[in-house]
Each structure stands twice: as C-alpha cells, then as structure tokens.
N, C-alpha and C positions, 0 to 999 in steps of 0.2 A: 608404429608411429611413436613420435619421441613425445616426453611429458610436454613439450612446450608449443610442438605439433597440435596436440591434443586441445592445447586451451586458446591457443589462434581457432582452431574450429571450430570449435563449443561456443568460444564467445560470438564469433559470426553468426552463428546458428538461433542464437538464442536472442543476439541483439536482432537480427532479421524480423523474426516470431514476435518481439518485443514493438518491435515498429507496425506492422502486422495488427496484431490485436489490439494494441491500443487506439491506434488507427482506424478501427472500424469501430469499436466503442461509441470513440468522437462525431465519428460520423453518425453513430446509431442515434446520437443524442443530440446531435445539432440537425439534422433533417427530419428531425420527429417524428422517427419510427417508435420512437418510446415515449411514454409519457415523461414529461418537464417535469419532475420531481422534484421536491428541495433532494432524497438520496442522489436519483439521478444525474443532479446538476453535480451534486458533491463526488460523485465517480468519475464524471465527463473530466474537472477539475484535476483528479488526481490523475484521470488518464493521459490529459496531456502533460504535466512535469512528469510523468515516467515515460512517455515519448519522448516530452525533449533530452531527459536524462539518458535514453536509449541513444538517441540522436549524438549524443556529446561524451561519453564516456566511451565507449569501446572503441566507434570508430576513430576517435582522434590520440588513442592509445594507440591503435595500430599504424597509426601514420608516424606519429612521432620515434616508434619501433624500425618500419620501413625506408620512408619516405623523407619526411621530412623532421628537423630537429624541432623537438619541442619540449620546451621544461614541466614535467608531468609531476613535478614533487610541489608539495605544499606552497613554498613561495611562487609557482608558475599561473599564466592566466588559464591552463586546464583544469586545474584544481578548484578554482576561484568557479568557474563557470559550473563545469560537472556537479557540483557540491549544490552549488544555488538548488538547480532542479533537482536534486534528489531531496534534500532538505525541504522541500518545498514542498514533494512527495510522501516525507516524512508527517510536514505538518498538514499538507488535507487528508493524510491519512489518520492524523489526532482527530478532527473535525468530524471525517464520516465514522471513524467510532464514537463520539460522544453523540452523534444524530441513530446509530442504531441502539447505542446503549439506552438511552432514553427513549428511544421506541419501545425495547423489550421490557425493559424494567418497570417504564412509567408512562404506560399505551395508553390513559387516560388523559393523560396530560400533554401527552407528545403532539396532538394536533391542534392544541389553543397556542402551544407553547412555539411552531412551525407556522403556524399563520402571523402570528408576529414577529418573523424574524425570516428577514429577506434574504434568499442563498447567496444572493451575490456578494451579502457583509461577508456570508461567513466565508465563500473563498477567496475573497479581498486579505479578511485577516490570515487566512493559511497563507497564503503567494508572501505578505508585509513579511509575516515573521520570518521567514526566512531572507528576506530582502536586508533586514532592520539587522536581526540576529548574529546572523552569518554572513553576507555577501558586504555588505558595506565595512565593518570590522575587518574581513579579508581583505580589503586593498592594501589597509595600512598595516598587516601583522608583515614579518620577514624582513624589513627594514632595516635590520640594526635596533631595535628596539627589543629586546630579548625579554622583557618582563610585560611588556603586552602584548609580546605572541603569545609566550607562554600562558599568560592570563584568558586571553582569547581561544588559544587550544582546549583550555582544563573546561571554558563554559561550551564551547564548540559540542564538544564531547560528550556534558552532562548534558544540557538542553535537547540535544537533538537526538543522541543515540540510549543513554544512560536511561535519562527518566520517561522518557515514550517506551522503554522494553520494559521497566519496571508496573509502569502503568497499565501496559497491556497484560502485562500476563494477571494483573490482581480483574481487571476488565473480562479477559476470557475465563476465569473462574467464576464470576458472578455471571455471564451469560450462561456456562454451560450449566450454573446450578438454577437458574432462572428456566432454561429451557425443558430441565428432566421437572422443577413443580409444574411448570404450565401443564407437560403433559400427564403426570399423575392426575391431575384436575379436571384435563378432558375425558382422558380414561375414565376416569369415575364418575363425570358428569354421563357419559355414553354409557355405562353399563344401568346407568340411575334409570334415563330414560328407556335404555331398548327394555328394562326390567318392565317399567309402568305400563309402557304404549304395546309391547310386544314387538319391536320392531326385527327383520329376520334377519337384516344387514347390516353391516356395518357402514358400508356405502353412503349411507342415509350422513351422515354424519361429518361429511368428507368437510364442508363448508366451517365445520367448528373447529378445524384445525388450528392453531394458532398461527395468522397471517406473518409474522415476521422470521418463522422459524429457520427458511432458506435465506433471507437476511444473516440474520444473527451467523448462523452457519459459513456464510460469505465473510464477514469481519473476523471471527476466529480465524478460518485459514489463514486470511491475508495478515492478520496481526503475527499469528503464529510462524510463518513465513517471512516476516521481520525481523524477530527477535533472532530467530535463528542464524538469519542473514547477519546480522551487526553485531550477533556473540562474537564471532571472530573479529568483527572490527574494532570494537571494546578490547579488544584483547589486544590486538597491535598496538592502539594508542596507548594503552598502557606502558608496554614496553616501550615506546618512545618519548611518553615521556617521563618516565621513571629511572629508564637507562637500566631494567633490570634484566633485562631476559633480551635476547637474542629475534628474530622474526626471522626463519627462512624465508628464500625466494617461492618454496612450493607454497607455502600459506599465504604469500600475498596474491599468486595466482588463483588459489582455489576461495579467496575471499573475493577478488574482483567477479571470479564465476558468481558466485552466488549474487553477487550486485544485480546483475544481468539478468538470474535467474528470478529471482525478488518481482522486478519490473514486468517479466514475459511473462509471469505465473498468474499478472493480479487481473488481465482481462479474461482469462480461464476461467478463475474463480465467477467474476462476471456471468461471464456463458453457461456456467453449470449451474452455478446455486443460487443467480437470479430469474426469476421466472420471468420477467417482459424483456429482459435482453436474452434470454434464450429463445423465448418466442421469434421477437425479432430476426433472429440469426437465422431461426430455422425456416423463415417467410422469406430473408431474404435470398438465403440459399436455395429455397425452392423455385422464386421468381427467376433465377440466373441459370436456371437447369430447366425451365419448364421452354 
C-alpha cells in the first residue's frame, strides 16, 4: 500500500476509535455512571472538544480530498472550525492539569480550594479562551491585512501550542518528582509500622497508597502525548512563518496523524489509569454481555 494509502487509513481508523471512546466517556459522565467530580466534569469537557475535533478535522479533510472542494489552508472555514475545537481541547486540557496538579502537590488544600470553585467557571473559561483567543481573531486574519495575520499567527502559536508544551513538561517534572517523595514516605511509613505492630503483610496497607497516583499518572501521559503531538506542529509553523526551511508533504501527513492520534489516545488514558471510569467500563461491559 502506497504512503498515502496508508494515512487515508490510519486516519479513519483512528478518527472512528476517536469518536468511539470519547463518546462513551461523555456518556459515562452525563448518565452518572460515575461520580460528578469537579476532575470528572473537567474530562467529560475535554472529552467532548476532542470529539467534536474528531468530528471536524479528518473527516472534512477527506471530503475536501474526495468529494467535495474545500479550502483546507488557513484562510478557509475548516481551519477556523477544526482549530476552535482542538484549542479548546488544548485549553481544558490546561485546566484538568492545574486541577490534578494541585491535587498532588497541594491535597491539603485542594478540597477547600474545589469546594469554592464551581466546574462549570472553570470549563466556561477553557471553551471562552479559545472562543476569544483563537476563533473570533480567525474571522478577520487572511483578509489582506498582512500584519495582523501575521500578528495573530505568531500569538495563535505561542498561546496555544508554544507555552502549554512548555508548561507541561516543567508540570510533568514536578509530578513525577512529587510522585517518587509520596512514595518514599509511604515506604517508610509502612516499614515504620509493620516494624512496631508486627504486621505479616503488606496488604494491610493497601488503603495508604497515595489516592491520586493513577491521576497524576493519567495527566502525564496525556500531557506527554501533547507535546509530542505539536513538536512537529511547532515546527511547521515555524517554517511558515519564517520562510526558512522547507515542510514536505510526508510531515504534514504524519503530523495531521498524530492530531488524530492525540485525540483517540486521551479516552485510553481514561480507561486504564482512572479507577471509576475503568470501573465503569468494566460494569458496563459486563451488563451488555451478561
């Protein structure tokens, strides 16, 4: 099969799986199989702008390829739209990591601090800023106005791709070093006691695990699976608008994959490394088979 074969398939496959899981997410969390969490509501959130970006990016690439003409380059309304919901994606994904970051870091204060603060501001402000940022600024760039595209490109780019990767990776460094103290501490709290009490198991202990550590676990991936994702996109925009370096056709393919892949990856993460939606999944998958 030919290179281009290969990425018409990959992207159906993955936008399908993308639709799919995010999909039942939503579902998992508006029929309250799960608890109403302020995280929860903040996943539900993210889940649906990576649906609707699932929804609007591949397959209206493939029509405009096939089907029907459609202007797919920056001045066009697929760009305008696609972008809304990934950006959007972008920013509840700023949001549910500063709600797990300050779970792990500061679990003392995370529940006075979540009792006063209503989920629906905080994904009102994820959806604005990208509304405010990005979407409304896109009507009027590509106009003939060449110095606030270009102005609008260079903040497009830091605000939303630049300094969200930057922030995460300094973010995944203080979780994963926040994650190995917690567990030094329970280590040594657990040998402290089984030492005093004589206890013969470790089992006994299971409950002192540190409760957000498949959290935290879930935000790193999905961060780390960002950055990764918009390296290369960082990197196009560069060259466009620098005028210095070249972009082949195979790197724009293999960065729209990863777009796709980014999106299908994050209800995964979901399923495996959180405990009440893996519950969930695995109740509901039992009811549907029993």
């Amino acid at each position: 099969m030919s290179t281009i074969t290969w990425f018409w398939y990959l992207g159906w496959s993955f936008t399908i799986l993308a639709l799919i899981g995010n999909g039942l997410v939503i579902f998992l969390v508006f029929s309250k199989r799960i608890p109403r969490t302020t995280t929860n509501w903040l996943i539900a959130s993210l889940a649906v702008s990576d649906f609707c970006s699932a929804l609007t990016f591949f397959p209206l690439m493939f029509i405009a390829n096939f089907y029907y003409k459609i202007d797919v380059s920056h001045a066009g309304v697929w760009y305008k739209i696609c972008f809304t919901f990934m950006y959007c994606s972008t920013a509840n994904l700023c949001v549910l990591t500063a709600d797990r970051f300050i779970a792990v870091v500061k679990p003392l204060k995370y529940a006075s601090l979540m009792a006063k603060t209503s989920p629906s501001l905080l994904i009102c402000m994820a959806w604005l800023t990208s509304l405010i940022f990005f979407t409304l600024p896109s009507v009027f760039s590509y106009r003939g106005n060449e110095t606030f595209t270009a102005t609008f490109e260079i903040n497009r780019v830091i605000m939303f791709q630049v300094i969200p990767s930057i922030v995460f990776v300094f973010v995944t460094c203080i979780l994963i070093y926040t994650g190995k103290k917690l567990s030094r501490q329970t280590a040594a709290l657990e040998a402290q006691v089984r030492y005093n009490y004589a206890f013969p198991k470790i089992d006994v202990f299971k409950k002192m695990r540190h409760p957000e550590r498949r959290a935290a676990a879930m935000t790193i991936f999905i961060i780390t699976l960002f950055n990764v994702t918009y390296a290369g996109g960082n990197y196009v925009c560069y060259c466009l608008l620098s005028a210095r370096c070249a972009v082949p056709q195979t790197l724009y393919r293999a960065i729209h994959l990863m777009f796709i892949i980014n999106i299908a990856a994050n209800p995964l993460a979901y399923a495996f490394l959180k405990k009440d939606i893996r519950k969930a999944l695995l109740r509901l998958t039992i009811y549907n088979y029993s």
